[in-house]
N, CA, C and O of each residue as an XYZ file, in Angstrom:
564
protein
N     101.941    -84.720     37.841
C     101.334    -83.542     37.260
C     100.979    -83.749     35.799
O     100.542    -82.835     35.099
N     101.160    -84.842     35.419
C     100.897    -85.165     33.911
C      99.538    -84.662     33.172
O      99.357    -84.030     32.131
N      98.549    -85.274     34.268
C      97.302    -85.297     34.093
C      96.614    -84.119     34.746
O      95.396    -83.949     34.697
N      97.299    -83.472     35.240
C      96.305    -82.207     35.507
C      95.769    -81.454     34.959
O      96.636    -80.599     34.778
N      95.007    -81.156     34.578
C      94.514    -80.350     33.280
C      94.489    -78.528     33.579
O      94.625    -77.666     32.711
N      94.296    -78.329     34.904
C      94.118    -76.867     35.028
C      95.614    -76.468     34.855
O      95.859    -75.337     34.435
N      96.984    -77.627     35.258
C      98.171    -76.800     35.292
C      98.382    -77.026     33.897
O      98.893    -76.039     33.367
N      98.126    -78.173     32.953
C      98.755    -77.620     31.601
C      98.166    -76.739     30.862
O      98.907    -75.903     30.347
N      96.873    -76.660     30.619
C      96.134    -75.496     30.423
C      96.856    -73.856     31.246
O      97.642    -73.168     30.595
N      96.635    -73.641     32.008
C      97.596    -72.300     32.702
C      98.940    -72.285     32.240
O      99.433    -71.189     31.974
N      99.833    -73.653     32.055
C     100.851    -73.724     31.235
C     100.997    -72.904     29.557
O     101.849    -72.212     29.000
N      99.909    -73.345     29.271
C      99.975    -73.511     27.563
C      99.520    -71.903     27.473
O      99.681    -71.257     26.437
N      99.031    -71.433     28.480
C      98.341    -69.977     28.112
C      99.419    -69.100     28.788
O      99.286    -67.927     28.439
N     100.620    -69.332     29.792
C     101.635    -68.874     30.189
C     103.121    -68.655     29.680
O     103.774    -67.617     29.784
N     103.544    -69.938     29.065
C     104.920    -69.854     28.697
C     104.934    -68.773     27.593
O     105.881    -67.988     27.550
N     103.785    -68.689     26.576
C     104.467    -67.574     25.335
C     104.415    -66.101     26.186
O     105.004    -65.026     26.076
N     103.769    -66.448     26.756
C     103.995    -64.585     27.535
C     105.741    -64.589     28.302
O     106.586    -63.750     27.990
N     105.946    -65.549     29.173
C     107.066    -65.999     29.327
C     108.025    -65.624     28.513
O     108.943    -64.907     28.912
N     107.936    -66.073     27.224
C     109.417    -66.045     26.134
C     108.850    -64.572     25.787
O     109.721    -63.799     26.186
N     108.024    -63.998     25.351
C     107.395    -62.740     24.968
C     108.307    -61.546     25.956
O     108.845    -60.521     25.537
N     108.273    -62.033     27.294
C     109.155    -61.200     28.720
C     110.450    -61.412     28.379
O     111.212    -60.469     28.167
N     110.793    -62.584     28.301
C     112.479    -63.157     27.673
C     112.907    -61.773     26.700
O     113.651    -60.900     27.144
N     112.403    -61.729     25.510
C     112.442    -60.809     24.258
C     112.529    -59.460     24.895
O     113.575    -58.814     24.961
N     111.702    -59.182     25.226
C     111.448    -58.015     26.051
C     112.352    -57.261     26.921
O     112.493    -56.042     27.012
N     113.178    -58.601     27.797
C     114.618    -57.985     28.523
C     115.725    -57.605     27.449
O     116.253    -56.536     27.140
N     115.870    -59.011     26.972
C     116.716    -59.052     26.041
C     116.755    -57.689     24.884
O     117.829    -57.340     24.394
N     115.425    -56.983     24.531
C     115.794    -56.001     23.373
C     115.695    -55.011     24.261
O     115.278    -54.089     23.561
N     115.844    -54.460     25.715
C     115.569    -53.695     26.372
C     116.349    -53.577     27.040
O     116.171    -52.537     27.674
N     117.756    -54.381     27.498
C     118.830    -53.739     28.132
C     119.821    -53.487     28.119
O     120.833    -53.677     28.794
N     119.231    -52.518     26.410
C     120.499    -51.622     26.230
C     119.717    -50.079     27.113
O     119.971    -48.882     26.981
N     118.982    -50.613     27.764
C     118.008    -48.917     27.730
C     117.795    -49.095     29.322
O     117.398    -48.062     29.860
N     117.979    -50.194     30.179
C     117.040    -50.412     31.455
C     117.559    -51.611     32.000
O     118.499    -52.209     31.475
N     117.156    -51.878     32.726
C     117.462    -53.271     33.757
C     117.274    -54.849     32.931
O     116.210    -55.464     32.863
N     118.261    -55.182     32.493
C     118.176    -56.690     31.777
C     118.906    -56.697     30.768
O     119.790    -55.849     30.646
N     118.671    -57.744     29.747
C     120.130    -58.243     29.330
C     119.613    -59.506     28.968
O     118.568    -60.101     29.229
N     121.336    -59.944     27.818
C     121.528    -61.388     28.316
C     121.462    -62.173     29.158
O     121.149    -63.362     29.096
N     121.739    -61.583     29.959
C     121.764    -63.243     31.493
C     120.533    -62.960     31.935
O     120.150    -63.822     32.727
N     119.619    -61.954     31.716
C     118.493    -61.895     32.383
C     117.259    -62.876     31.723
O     116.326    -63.516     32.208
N     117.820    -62.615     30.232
C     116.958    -62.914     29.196
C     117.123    -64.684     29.020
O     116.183    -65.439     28.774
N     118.694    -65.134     29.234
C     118.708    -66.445     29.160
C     118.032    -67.308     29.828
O     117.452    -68.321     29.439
N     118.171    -66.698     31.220
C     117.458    -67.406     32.451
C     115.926    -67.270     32.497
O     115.296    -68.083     33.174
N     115.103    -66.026     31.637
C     113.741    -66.445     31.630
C     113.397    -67.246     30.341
O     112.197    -67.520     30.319
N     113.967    -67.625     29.445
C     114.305    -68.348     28.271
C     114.186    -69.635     28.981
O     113.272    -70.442     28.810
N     114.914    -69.730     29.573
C     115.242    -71.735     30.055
C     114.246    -71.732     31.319
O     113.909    -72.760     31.906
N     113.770    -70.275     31.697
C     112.704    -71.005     33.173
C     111.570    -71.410     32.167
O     110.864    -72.409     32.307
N     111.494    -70.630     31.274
C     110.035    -71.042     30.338
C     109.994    -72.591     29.573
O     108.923    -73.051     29.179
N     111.218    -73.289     29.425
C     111.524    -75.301     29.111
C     111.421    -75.275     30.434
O     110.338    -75.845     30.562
N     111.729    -75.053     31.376
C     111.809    -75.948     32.490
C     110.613    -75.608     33.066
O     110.159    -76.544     33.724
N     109.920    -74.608     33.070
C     108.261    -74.875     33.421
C     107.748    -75.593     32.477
O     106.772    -76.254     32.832
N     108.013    -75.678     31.573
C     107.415    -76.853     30.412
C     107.438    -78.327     30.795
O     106.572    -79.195     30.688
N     108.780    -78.359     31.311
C     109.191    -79.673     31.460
C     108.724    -80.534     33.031
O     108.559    -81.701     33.387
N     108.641    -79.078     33.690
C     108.118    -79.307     34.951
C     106.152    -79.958     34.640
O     105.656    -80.740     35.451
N     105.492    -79.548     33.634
C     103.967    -79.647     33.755
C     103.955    -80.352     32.570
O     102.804    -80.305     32.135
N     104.669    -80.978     31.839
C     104.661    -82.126     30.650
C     105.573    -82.752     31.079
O     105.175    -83.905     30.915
N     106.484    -82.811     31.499
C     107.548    -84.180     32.030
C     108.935    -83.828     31.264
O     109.069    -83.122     30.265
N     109.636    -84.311     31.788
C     111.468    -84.495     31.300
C     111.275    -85.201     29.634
O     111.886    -84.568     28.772
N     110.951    -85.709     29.430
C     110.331    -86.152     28.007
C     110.105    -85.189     27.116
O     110.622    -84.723     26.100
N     109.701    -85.120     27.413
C     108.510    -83.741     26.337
C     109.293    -82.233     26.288
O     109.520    -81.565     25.279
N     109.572    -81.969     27.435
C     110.894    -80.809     27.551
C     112.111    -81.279     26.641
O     112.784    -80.414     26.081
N     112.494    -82.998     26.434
C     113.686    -82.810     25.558
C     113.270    -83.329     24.377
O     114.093    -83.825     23.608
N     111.915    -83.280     24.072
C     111.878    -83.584     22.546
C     111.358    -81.787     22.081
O     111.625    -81.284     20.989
N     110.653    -81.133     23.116
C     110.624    -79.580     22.752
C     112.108    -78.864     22.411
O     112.214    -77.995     21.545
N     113.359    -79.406     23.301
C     114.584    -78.629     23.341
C     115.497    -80.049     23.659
O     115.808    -80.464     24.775
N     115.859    -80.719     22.213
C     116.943    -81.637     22.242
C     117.957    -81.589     22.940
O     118.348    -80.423     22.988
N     118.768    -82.456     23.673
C     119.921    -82.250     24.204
C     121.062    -81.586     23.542
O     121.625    -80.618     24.053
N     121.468    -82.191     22.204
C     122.178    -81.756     21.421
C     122.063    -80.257     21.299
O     122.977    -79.433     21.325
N     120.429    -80.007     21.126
C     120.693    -78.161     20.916
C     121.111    -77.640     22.028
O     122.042    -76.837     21.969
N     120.706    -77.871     22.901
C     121.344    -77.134     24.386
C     122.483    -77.270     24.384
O     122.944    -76.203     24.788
N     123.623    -78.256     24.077
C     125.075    -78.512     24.059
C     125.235    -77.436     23.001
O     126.089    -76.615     23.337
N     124.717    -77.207     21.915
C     125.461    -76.434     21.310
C     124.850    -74.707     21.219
O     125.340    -73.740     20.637
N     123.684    -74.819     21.993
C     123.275    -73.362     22.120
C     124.287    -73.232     23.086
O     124.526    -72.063     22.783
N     124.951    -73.417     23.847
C     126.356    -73.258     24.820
C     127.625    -72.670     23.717
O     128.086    -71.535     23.602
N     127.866    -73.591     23.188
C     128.926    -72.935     22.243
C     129.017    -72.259     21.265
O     130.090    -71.879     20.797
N     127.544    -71.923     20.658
C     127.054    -70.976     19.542
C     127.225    -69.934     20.419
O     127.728    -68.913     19.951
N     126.780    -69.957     22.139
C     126.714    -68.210     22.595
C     128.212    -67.639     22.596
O     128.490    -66.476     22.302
N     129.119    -68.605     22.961
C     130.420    -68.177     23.409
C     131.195    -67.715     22.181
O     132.092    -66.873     22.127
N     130.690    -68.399     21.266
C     131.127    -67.869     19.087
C     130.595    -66.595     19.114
O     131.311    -65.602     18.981
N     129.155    -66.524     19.307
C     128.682    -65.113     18.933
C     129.845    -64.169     19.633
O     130.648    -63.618     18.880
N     129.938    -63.995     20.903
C     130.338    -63.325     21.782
C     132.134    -63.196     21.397
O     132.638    -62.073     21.404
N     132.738    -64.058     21.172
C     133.927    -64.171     20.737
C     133.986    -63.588     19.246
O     134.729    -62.679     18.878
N     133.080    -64.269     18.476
C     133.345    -63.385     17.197
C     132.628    -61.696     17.047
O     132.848    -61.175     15.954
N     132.056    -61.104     17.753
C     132.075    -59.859     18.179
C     133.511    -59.321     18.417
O     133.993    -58.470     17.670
N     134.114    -59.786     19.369
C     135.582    -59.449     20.065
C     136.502    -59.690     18.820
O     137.570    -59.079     18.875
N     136.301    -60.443     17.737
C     137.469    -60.900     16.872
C     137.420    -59.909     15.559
O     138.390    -59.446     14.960
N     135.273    -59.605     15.125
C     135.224    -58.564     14.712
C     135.687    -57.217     14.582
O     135.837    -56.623     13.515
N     136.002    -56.573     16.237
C     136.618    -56.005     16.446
C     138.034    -55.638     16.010
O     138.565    -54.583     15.665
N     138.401    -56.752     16.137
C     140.157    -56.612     15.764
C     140.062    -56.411     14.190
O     140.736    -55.561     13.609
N     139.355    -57.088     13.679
C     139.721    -57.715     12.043
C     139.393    -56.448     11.365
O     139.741    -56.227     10.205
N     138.486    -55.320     12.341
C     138.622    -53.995     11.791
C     139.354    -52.713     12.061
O     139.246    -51.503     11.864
N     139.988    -53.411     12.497
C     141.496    -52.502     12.770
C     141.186    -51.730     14.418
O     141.922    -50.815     14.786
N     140.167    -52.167     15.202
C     140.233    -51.917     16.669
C     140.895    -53.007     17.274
O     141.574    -53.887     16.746
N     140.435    -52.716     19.129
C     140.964    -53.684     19.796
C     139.908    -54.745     20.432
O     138.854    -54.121     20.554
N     139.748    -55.982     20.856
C     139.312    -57.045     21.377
C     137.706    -56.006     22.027
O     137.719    -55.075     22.832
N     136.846    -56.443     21.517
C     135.517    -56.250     22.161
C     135.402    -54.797     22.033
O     135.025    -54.208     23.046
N     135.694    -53.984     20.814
C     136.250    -52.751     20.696
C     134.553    -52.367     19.494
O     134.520    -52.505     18.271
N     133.413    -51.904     20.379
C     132.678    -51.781     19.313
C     132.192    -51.087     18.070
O     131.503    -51.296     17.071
N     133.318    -49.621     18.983
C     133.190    -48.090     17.783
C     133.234    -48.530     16.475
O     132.749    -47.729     15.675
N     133.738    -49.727     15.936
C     134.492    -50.079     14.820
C     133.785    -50.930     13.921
O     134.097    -51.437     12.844
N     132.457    -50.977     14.829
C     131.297    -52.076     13.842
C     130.993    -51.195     12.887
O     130.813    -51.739     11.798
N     130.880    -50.132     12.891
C     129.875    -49.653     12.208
C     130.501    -48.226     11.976
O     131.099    -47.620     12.865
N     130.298    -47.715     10.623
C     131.195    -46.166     10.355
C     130.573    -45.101     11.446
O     131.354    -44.192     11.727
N     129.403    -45.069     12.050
C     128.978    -44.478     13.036
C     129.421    -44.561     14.540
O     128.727    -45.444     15.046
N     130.080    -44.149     15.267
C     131.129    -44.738     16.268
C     129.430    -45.161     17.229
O     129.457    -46.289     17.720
N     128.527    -44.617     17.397
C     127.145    -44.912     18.590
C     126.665    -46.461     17.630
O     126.640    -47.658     17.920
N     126.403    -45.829     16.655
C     125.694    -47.025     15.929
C     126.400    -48.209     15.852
O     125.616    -49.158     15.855
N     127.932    -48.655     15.763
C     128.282    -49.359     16.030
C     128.576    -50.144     17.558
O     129.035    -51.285     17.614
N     128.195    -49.251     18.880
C     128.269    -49.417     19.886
C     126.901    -50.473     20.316
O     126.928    -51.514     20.972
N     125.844    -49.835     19.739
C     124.470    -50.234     20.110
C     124.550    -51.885     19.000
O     123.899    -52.882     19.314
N     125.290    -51.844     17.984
C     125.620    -53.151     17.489
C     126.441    -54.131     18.012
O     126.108    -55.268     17.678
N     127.120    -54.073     18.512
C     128.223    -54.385     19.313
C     127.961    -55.223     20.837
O     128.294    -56.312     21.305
N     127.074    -53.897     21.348
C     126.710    -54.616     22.585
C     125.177    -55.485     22.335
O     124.929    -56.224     23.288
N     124.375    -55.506     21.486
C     123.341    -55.957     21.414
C     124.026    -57.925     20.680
O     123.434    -58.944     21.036
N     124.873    -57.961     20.019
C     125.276    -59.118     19.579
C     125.970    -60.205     20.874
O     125.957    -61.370     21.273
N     126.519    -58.919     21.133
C     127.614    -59.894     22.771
C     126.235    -59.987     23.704
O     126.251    -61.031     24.356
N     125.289    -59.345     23.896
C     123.743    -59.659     24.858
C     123.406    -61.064     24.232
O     123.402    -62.146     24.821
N     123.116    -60.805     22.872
C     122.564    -62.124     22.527
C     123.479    -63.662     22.541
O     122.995    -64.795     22.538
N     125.128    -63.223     22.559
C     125.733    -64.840     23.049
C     125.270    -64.932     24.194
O     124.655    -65.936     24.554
N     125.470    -63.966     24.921
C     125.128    -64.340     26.542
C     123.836    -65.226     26.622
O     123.803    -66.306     27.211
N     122.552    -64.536     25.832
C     121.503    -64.905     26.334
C     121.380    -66.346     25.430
O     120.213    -66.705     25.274
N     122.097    -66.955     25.002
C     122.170    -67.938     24.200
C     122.574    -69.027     25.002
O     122.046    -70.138     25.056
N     123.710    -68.547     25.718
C     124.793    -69.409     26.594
C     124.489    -69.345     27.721
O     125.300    -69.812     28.521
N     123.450    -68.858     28.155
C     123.240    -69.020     30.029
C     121.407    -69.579     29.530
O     120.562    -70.026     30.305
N     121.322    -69.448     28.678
C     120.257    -70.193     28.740
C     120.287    -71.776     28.327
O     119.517    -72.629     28.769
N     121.246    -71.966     27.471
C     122.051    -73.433     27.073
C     122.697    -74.175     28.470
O     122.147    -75.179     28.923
N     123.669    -73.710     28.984
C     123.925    -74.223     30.317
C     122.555    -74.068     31.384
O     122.514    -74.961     32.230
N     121.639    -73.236     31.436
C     120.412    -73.110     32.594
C     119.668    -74.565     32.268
O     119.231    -75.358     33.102
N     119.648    -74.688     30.835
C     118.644    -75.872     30.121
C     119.777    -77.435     30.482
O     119.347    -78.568     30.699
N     121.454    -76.955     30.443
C     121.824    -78.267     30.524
C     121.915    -78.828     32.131
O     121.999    -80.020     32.428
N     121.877    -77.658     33.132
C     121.728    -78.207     34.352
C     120.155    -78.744     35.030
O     119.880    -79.541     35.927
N     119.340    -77.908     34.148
C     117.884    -78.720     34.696
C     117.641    -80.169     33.976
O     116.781    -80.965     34.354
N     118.399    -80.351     33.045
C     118.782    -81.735     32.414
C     119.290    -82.485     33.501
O     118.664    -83.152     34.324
N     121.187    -82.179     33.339
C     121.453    -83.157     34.254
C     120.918    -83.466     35.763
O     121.252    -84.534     36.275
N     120.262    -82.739     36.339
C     119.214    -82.662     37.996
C     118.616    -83.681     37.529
O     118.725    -84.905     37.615
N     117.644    -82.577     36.765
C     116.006    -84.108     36.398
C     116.595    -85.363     36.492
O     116.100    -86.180     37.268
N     117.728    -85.696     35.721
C     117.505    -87.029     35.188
C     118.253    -88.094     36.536
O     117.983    -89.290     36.646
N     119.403    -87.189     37.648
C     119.908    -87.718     38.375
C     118.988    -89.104     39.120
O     118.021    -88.523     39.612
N     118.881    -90.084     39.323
C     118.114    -90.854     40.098
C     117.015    -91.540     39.117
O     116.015    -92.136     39.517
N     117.328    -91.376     37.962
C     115.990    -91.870     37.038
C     116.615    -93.276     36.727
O     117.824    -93.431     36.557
N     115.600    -94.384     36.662
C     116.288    -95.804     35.964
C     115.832    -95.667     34.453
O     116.798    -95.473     33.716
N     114.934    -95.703     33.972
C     113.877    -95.381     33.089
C     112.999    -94.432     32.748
O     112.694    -93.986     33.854
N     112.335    -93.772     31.890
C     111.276    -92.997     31.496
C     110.359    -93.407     30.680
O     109.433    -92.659     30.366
């Protein structure tokens, strides 16, 4: 598929609408259907359609290995230091009334930070398993 020109073209005019939908779940389900895990997984389908119509190459010089290893453990920090936030302000573990002197306003802070580890960390692991697949059976590239 390297050389096809109608799929990278349809590619190149597709994926930003793609991540554009990503954004879209992601700032939208505090209100409606989606989320982090919704948002991660159209996040990493949008590299891996990349990677699918430019090659395993080009997908990991777009999204280094290294960042995917650590977009994994940056989501699980965000998400943990939310929960630790919590405490350090005199609530309990994942306790969000306490972000913010507004008990709502700190809720809608609270859960929008723990959305975004999620969507950090399922899109880091989504990106590190279409890694390790692709490459299963490869001698060279």
């Amino acid at each position: 598929m390297r050389h096809d020109v109608i799929l990278r073209v349809i590619a190149k005019l597709l994926i930003p609408f793609i991540l554009l939908f990503a954004l879209y779940v992601q700032f939208h389900g505090d209100f409606g259907p989606g989320g982090g895990f919704q948002a991660g997984v159209i996040l990493a389908a949008a590299v891996i359609f990349y990677g699918l119509i430019y090659g395993l190459a080009d997908a990991r010089k777009l999204v280094p290995e290294a960042v995917v290893e650590s977009m994994m453990a940056i989501g699980v920090l965000i998400y943990g230091g939310v929960g630790v936030a919590g405490l350090l302000l005199g609530g309990n573990y994942l306790d969000y009334f306490v972000l913010d002197p507004n008990p709502v306003h700190g809720q809608h802070r609270g859960i929008f930070w723990v959305e975004v580890g999620v969507a950090v960390t399922v899109s880091g692991v989504m990106l590190k398993i279409f890694y390790m697949f692709a490459d299963r059976g490869r001698v060279d590239e």
